[in-house]
C-alpha positions as CSV (number, residue, x, y, z in Angstrom):
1,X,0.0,0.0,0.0
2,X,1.1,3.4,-1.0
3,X,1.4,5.1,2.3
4,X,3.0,8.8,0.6
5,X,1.5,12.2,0.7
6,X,-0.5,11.6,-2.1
7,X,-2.5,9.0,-0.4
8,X,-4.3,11.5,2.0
9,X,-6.0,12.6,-1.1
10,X,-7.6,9.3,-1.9
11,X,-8.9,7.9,2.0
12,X,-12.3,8.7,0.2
13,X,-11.9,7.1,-2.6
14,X,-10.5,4.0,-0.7
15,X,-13.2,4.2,1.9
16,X,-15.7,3.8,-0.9
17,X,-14.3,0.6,-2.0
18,X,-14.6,-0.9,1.4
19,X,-17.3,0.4,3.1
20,X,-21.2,-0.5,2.9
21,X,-22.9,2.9,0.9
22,X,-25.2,4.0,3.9
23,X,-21.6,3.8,6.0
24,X,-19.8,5.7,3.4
25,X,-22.5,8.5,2.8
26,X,-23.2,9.1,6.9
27,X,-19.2,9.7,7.0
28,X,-19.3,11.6,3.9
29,X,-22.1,13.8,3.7
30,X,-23.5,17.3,5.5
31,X,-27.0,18.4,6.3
32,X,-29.7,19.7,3.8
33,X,-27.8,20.6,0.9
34,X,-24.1,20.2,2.4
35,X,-23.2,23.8,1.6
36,X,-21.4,24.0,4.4
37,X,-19.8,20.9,4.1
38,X,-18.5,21.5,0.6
39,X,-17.0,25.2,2.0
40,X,-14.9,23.9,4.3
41,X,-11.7,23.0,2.5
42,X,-11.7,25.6,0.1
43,X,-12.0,27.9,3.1
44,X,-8.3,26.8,4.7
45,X,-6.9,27.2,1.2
46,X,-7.5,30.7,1.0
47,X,-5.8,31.6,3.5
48,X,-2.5,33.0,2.7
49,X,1.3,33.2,4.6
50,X,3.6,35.6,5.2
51,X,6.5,33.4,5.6
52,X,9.3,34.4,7.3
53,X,13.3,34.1,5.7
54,X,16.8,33.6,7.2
55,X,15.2,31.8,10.4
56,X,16.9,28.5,11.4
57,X,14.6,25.7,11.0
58,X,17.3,23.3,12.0
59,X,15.2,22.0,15.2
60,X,11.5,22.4,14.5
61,X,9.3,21.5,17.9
62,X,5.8,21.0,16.4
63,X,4.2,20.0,19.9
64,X,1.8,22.0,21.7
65,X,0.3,22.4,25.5
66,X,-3.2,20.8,26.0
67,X,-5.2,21.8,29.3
68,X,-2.0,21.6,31.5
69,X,-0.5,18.3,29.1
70,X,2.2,17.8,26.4
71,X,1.0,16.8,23.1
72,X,3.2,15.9,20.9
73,X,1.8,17.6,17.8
74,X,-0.8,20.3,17.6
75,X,-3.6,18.1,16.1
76,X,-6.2,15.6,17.8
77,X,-8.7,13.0,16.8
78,X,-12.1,15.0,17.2
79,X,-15.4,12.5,18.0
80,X,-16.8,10.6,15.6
81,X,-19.1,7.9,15.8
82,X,-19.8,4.2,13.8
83,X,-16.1,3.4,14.2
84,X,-16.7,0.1,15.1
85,X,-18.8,-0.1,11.7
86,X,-15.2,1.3,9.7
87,X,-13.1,-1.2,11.2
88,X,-13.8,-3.6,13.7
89,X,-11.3,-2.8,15.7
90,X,-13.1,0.7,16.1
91,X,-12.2,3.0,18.8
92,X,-9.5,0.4,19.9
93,X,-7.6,0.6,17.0
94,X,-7.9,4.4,16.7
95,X,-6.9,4.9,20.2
96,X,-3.8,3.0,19.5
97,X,-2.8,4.8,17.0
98,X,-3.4,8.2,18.2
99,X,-1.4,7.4,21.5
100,X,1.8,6.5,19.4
101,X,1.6,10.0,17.7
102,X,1.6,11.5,21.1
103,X,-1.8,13.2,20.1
104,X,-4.9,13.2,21.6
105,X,-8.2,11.8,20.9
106,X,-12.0,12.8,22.0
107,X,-14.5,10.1,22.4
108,X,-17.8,10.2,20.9
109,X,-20.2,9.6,23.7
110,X,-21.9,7.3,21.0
111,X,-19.3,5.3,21.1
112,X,-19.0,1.4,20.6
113,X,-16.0,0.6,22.7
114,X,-16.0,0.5,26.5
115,X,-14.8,3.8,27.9
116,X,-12.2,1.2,30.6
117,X,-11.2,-0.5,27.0
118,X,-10.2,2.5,25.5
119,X,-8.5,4.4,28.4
120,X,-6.8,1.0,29.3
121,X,-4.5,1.6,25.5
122,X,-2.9,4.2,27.3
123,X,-3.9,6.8,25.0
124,X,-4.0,10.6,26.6
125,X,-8.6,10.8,25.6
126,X,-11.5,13.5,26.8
127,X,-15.1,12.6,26.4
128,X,-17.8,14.2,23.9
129,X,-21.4,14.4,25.6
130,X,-24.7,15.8,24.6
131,X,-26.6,17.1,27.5
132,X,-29.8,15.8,27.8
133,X,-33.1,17.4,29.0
134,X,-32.8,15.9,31.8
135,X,-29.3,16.1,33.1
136,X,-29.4,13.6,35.9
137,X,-29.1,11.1,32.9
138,X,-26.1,12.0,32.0
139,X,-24.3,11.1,34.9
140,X,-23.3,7.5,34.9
141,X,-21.7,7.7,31.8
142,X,-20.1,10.9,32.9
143,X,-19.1,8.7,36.2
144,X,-18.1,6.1,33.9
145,X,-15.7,8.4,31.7
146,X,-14.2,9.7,34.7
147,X,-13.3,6.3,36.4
148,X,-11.8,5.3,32.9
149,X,-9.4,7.7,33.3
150,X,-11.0,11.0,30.7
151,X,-9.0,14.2,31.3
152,X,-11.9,16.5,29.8
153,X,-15.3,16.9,28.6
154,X,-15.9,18.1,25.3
155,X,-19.5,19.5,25.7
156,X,-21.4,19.8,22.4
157,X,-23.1,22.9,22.0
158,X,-24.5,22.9,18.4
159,X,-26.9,20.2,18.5
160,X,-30.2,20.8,20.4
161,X,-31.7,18.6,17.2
162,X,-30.6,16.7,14.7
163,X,-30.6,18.3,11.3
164,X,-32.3,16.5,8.4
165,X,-29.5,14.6,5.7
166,X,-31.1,13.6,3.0
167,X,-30.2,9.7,2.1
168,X,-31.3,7.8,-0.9
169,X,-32.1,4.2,-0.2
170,X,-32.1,2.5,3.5
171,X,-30.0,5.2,6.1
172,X,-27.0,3.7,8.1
173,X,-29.3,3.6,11.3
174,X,-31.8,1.1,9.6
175,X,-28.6,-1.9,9.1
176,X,-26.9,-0.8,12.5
177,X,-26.1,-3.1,15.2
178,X,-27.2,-2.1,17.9
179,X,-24.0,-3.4,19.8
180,X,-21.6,-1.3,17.8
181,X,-22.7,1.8,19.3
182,X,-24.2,3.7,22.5
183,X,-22.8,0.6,24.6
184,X,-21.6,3.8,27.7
185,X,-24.7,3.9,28.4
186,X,-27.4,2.2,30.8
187,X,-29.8,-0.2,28.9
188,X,-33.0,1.6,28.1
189,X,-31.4,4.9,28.3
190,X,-33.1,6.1,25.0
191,X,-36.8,5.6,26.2
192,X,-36.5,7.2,29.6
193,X,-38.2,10.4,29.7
194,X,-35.3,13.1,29.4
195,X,-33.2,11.0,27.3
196,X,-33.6,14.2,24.1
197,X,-31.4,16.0,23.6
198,X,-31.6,19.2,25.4
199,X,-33.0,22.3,24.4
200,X,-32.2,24.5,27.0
201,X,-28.6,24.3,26.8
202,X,-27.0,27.5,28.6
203,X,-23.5,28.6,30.5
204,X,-24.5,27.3,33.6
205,X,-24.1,23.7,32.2
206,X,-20.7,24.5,32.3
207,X,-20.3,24.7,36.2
208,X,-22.7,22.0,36.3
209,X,-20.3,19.2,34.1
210,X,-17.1,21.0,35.9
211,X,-18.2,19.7,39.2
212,X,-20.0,17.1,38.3
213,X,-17.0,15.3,36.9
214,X,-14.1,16.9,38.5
215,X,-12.5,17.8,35.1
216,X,-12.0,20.9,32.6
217,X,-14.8,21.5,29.7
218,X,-14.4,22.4,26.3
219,X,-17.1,23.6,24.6
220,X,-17.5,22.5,21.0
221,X,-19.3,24.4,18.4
222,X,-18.5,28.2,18.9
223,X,-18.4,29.9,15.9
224,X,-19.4,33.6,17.5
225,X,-16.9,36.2,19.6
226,X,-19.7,36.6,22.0
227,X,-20.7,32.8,22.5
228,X,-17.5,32.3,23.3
229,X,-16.9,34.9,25.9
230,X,-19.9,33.7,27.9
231,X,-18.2,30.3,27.7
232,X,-15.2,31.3,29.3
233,X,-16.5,33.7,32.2
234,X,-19.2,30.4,33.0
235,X,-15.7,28.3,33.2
236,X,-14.8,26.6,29.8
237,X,-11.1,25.7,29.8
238,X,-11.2,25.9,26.2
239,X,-13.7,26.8,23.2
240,X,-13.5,24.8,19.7
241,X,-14.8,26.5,16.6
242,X,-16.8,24.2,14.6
243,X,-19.9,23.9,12.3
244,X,-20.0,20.1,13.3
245,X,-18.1,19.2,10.2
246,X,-21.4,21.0,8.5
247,X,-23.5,18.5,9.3
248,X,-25.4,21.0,11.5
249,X,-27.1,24.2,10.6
250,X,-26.2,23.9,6.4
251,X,-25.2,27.4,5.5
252,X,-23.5,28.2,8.3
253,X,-20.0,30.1,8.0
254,X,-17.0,28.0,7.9
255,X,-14.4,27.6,10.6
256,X,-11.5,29.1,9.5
257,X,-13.5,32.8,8.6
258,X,-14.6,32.5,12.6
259,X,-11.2,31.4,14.2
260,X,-9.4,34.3,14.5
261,X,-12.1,36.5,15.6
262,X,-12.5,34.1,18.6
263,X,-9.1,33.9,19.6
264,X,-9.3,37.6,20.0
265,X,-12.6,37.5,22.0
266,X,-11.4,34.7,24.1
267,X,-7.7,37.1,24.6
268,X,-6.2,33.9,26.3
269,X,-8.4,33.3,29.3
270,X,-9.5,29.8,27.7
271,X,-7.8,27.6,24.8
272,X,-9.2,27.9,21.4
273,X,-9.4,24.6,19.3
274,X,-10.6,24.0,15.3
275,X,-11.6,21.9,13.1
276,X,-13.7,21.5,9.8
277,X,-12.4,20.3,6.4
278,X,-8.9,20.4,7.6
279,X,-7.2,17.7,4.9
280,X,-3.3,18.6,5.1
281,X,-0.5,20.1,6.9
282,X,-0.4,23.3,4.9
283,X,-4.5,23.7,6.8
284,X,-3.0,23.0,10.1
285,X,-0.6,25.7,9.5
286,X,-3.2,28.0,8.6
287,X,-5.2,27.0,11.4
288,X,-2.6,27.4,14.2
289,X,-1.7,30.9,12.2
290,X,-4.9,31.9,12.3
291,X,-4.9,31.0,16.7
292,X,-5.9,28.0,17.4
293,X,-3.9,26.4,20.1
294,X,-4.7,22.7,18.3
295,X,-6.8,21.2,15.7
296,X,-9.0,18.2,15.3
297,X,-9.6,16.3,13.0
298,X,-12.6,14.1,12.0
299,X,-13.6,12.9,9.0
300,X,-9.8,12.4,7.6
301,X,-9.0,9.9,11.0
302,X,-12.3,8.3,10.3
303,X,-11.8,7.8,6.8
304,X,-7.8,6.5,7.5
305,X,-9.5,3.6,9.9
306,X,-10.5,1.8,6.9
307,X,-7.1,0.5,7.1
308,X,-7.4,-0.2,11.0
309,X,-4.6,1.2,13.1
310,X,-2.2,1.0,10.3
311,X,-4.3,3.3,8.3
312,X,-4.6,5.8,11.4
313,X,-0.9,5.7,12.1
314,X,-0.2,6.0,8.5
315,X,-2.4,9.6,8.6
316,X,-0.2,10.8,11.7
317,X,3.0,10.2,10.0
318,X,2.0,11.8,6.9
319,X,0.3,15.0,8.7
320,X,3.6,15.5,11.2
321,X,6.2,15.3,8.1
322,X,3.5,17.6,6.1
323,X,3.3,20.0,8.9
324,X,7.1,19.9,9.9
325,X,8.0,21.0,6.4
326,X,5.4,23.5,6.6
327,X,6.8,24.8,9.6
328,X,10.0,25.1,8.1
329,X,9.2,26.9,5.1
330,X,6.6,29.5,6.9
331,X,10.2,30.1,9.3
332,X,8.7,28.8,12.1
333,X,10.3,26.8,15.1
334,X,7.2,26.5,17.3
335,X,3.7,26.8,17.0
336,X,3.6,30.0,18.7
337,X,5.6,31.4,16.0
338,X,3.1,30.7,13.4
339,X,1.4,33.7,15.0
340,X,4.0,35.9,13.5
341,X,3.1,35.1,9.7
342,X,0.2,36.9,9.7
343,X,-2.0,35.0,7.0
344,X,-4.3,37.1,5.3
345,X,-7.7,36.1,3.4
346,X,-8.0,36.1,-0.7
């Protein structure tokens, strides 16, 4: 298998030889008319660098601080779900992977894989969780996530319903089994009354997940200046700009035309994290240029895991000799000096 920088270009491709249609298309596709969706690359290659000359690049240091911790490169695995239904292996096989790149890797709260199995690879791993209406519910996989060792909570804001995707033939939910998904939570969870999602999301859910659990929360799907101040002064460690890969709201704005302007609301009280359509080392570069202390990545991990962990370690190799050469030419040593290249838009 051709594992050069060429192959990051054809994971779909691959993925569509492999994987069932109803898989493929759920990984694939956004809500409505995935306008949103379809922005999102073409929105980091717009941006344009100011590189910087007669710098030495000898030593490059490409790592990055995460909520008090070391990562060894400044991208993570954001949370995705059906990865047991990619590779049977899953979340197993993803976590392995991502712990050998020194990276860190969010857990979907849909997840198919035991929180203790996934914590027990040793890989560095924060937890994804909708509220729901009734938030009492939430708390034994919360208890759960924090006995298995999670360092954060990744609290998604964006979703108070599902938006509609329009699928031709049978939809992935119709051929699932049931035991590759959801299995963190209590049987019978979904019919309890409380079990929607919650409508009535607001900052003091914040507090509420902070001491519930102990841990710092990130909240996930900022794409305003003033959504994410009133994250920070309710508590968030950190605020990630996303559109939910556009699989959301369709139409809304893409993540790398909201990042910067968050980074200056936020003014360092809070980490700011990114991700959305992010496909090479030249987008991280832009992302981290444009502030964002890391970036996840979703659909291009998720797509990699065709190939199991091999595939997944594959995509970090690729990604941290793309962005080390990146770094280089831009004139840049650290992250923090990507700051100093000042992209500006087409």
């Amino acid at each position: 298998m051709d594992w050069d920088g060429r192959w990051l270009a054809t994971l779909e491709e691959r993925a569509r030889e492999v994987l069932p249609a109803p898989v493929l298309d759920y990984l694939v596709q956004g809500s409505r008319e995935s306008v949103t969706a379809a922005e999102a690359t073409d929105a980091w290659r717009s941006v344009r660098f100011h590189p910087h000359v007669l710098k030495d690049v000898t030593d490059v240091d490409p790592s990055v601080t995460l909520l008090g911790r070391k990562a060894c490169v400044p991208w993570g695995v954001a949370p995705t779900t059906l990865q047991r239904k990619v590779h049977p292996e899953g979340e197993l096989a993803m976590a392995r992977a991502t712990a050998a790149a020194g990276s860190v890797m969010v857990v979907s709260s849909n997840a198919g894989t035991l929180f203790d199995d996934i914590g027990a690879t040793g890989v560095r791993w924060w937890l994804q969780a909708y509220l729901p209406a009734d938030r009492t519910l939430a708390e034994p996989m919360l208890d759960r996530a924090v006995a298995a060792g999670a360092e954060a909570v990744v609290i998604t804001v964006d979703t108070p319903v599902v938006s509609t995707r329009y699928v031709e033939g049978a939809s992935v939910w119709e051929t699932l089994d049931p035991a590759t998904v959801r299995v963190n939570f209590d049987p019978g969870y979904d019919e309890q009354p409380g079990a929607e999602k919650a409508l009535d999301l607001g900052p003091h859910d914040i507090g509420w997940v902070s001491g519930r659990t102990g841990l710092p929360v990130v909240v996930k799907g900022v794409l305003r200046p003033d959504d994410a101040r009133r994250s920070v002064q309710a508590g968030a460690a950190a605020v990630w700009v996303s559109n939910h890969g556009g699989r959301q709201l369709d139409r809304a704005v893409a993540t790398a035309e909201c990042l910067s302007d968050v980074r200056g609301a936020v003014q360092g009280a809070a980490e700011v994290y990114v991700d959305g359509g992010v496909r090479s080392g030249l987008d991280i570069l832009a992302a981290l240029a444009l502030g964002a202390d890391a970036v996840f990545l979703g659909r291009l991990p998720l797509l990699a895991l065709v190939d199991g962990e091999n595939g997944v370690a594959a995509l970090h190799r690729e990604l941290l000799a793309q962005t080390l050469e990146a770094l280089r030419l831009a004139g840049c040593r650290t992250v923090t000096d990507t700051r100093a290249i000042v992209p500006s838009r087409r």
